[in-house]
C-alpha positions in Angstrom: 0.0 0.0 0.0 1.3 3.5 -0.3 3.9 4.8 1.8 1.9 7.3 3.6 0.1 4.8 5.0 2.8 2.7 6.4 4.1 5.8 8.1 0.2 6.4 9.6 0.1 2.5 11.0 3.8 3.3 12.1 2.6 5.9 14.6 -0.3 3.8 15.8 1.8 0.6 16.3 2.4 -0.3 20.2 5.3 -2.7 21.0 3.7 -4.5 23.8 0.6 -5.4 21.6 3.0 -6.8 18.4 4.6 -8.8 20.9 1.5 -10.5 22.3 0.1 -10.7 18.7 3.4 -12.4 17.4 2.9 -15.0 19.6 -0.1 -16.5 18.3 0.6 -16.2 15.0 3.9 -18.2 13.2 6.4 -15.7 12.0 6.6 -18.3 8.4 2.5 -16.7 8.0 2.7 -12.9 9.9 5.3 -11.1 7.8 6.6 -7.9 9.3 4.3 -7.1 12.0 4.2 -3.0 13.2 1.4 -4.5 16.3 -1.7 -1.9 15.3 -4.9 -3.2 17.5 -7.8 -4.0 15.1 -10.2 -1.4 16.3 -8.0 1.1 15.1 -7.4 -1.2 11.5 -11.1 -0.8 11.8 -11.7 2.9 12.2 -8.7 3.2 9.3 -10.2 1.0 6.9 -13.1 3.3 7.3 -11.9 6.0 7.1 -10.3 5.0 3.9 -13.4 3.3 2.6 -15.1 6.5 2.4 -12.3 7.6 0.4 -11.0 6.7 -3.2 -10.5 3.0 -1.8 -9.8 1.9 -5.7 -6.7 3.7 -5.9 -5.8 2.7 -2.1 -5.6 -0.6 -3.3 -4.2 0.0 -6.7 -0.7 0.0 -4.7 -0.3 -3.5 -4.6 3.1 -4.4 -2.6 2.4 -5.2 1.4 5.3 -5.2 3.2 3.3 -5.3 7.0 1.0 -7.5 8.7 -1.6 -4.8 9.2 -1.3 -3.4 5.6 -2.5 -7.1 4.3 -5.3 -6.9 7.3 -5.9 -3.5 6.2 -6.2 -4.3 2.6 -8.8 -6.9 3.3 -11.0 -4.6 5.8 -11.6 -2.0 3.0 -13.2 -4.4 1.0 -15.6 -5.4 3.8 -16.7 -1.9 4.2 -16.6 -0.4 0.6 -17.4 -3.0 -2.0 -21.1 -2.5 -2.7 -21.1 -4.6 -6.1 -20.3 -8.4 -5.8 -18.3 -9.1 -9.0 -16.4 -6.1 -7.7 -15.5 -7.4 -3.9 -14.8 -11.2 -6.1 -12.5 -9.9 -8.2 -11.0 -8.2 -5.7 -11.1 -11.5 -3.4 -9.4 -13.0 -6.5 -6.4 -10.8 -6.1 -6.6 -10.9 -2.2 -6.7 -15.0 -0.9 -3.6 -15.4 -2.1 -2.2 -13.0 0.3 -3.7 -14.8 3.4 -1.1 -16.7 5.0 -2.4 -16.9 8.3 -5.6 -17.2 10.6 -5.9 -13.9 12.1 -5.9 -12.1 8.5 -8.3 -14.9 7.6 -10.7 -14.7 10.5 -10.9 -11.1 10.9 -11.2 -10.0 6.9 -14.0 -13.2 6.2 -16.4 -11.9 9.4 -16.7 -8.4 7.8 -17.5 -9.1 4.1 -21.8 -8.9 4.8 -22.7 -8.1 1.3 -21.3 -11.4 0.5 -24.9 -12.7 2.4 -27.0 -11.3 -0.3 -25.9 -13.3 -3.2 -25.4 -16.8 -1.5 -25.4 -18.5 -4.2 -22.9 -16.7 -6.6 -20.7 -16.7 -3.5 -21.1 -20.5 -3.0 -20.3 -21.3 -6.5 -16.9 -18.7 -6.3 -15.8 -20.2 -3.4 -15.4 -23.6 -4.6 -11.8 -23.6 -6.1 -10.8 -22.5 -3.2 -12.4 -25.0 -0.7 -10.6 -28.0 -3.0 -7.9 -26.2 -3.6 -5.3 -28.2 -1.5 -3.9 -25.5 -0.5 -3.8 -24.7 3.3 -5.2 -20.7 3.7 -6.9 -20.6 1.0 -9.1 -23.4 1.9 -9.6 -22.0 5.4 -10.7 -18.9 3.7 -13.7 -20.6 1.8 -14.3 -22.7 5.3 -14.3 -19.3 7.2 -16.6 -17.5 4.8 -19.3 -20.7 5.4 -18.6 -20.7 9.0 -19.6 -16.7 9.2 -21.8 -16.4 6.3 -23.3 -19.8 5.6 -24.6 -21.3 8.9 -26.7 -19.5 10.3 -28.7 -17.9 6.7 -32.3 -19.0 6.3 -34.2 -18.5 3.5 -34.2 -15.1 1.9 -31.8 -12.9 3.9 -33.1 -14.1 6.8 -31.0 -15.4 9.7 -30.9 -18.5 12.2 -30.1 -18.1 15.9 -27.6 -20.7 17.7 -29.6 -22.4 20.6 -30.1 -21.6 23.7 -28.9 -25.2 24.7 -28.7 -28.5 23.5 -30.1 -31.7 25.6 -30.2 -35.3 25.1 -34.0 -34.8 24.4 -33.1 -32.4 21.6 -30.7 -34.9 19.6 -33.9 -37.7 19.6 -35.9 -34.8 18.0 -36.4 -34.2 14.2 -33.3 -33.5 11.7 -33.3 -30.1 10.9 -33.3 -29.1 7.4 -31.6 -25.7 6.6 -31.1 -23.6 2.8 -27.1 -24.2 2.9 -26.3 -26.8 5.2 -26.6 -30.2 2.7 -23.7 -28.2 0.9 -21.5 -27.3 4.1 -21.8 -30.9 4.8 -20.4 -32.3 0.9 -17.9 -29.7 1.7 -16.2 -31.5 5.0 -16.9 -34.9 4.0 -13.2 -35.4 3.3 -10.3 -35.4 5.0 -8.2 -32.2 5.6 -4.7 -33.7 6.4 -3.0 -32.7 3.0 -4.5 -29.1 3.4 -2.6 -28.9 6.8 -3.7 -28.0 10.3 -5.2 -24.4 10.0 -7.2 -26.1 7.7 -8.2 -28.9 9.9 -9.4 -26.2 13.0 -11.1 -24.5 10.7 -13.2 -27.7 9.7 -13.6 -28.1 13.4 -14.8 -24.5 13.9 -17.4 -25.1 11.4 -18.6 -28.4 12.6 -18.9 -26.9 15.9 -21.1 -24.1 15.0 -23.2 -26.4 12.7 -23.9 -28.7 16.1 -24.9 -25.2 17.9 -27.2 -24.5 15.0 -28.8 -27.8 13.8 -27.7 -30.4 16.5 -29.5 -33.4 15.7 -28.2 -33.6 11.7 -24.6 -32.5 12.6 -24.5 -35.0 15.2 -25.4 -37.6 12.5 -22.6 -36.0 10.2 -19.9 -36.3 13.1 -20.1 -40.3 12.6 -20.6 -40.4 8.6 -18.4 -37.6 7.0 -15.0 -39.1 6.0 -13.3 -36.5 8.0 -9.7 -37.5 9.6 -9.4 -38.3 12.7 -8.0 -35.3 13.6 -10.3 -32.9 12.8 -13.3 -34.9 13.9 -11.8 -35.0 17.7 -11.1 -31.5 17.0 -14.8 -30.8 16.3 -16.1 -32.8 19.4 -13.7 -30.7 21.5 -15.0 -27.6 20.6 -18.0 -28.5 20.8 -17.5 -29.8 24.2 -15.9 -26.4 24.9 -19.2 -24.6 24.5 -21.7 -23.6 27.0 -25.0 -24.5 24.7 -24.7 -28.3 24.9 -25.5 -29.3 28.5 -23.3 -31.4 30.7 -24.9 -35.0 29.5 -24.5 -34.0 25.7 -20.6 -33.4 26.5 -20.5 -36.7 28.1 -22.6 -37.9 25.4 -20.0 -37.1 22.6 -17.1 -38.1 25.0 -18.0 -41.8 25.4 -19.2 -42.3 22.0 -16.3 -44.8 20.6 -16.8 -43.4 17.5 -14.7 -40.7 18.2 
């Protein structure tokens, strides 16, 4: 991105926050990192969305952590059109190379909710690609786009909890969730382990959301054995299943 705006994230950089924030993330993904807290990435990308935000991202050499984050967030609040914000996407998955650019830039692209369908279909290269962030990215996008959409623009609410008596209910049906499923009926192993927690992630939320058919899916998808215990745990993790669900899913030899 342009110089001017390296200086800017420069002087809002704070050495005690890059330090924490290098330690979650693996120096071979993070690049460069200036340590700029991501409300104030926020407020810039903003700021700059109101802006001409083409010619921001018209400078296409990243050198910093934050300027890739940065890069990302624009999109999330300026794209209005959604061939636009996909060919800019096109340009943009390729610079992810870890979770926390991932994570953070996937939650805040909403207008990708309105066109479900074109989104689906562009994500699908990159869910098979084989390659490890850019298949988290399509994983990501389901997770915090996917889930929890009903019909129109509508959207479905995680439960309050989850009992034994809920899991001998009815299957739930829901717009996207036959296709989440195809998508993590494989194994993620080649893909790599960022991959893999994502796969969790998304299993996870699925459980909080339609319980009784994700519950079927945790002992039929062809999932590896590493991201299936990885689902269970996270789901075990969460306050919404109630203590006998967790020790439910704990004794079930399955897993």
């Amino acid at each position: 991105m342009r110089e001017e705006i390296r200086e800017y994230l420069k002087t809002m950089s704070d050495a005690e926050y890059r330090k924490f924030s290098a330690s979650l993330i693996p120096a071979s993904g993070r690049g460069e990192m200036l340590g700029v807290r991501l409300p104030v990435l926020r407020d810039y990308a903003r700021k700059l969305s109101r802006g001409d935000w083409r010619w921001e991202l018209s400078f296409r050499e990243d050198i910093y952590f934050e300027e890739t984050m940065l890069r990302g967030m624009i999109l999330g609040y300026a794209c209005k059109d959604i061939e636009e914000l996909l060919g800019y996407l096109e340009d943009f998955i390729p610079r992810v190379r870890n979770w926390s650019v991932c994570d953070s830039v996937c939650s805040g692209l909403k207008l990708v909710q309105k066109y479900p369908e074109r989104v689906l279909e562009f994500l699908q290269p990159y869910l098979y690609s084989g390659e490890e962030f850019s298949t988290r990215v399509g994983l990501i996008m389901l997770l915090q786009h996917f889930v929890k959409l009903g019909q129109g623009e509508k959207r479905v609410s995680r439960l309050q909890k989850v009992t034994m008596e809920k899991l001998y209910g009815k299957e739930e049906e829901g717009p996207y969730l036959e296709s989440i499923l195809h998508v993590l009926d494989r194994s993620f192993v080649l893909e790599g382990y960022y991959a893999q927690m994502a796969a969790a992630w998304l299993l996870a939320e699925l459980f909080v959301v339609y319980p009784v058919r994700t519950l079927r899916a945790l002992g039929e998808l062809g999932l590896d054995d590493f991201t299936r215990k990885r689902a269970v745990q996270k789901i075990r993790e969460s306050q919404i299943p109630d203590r006998e669900v967790k020790d439910y899913l704990k004794n079930m030899k399955k897993f």
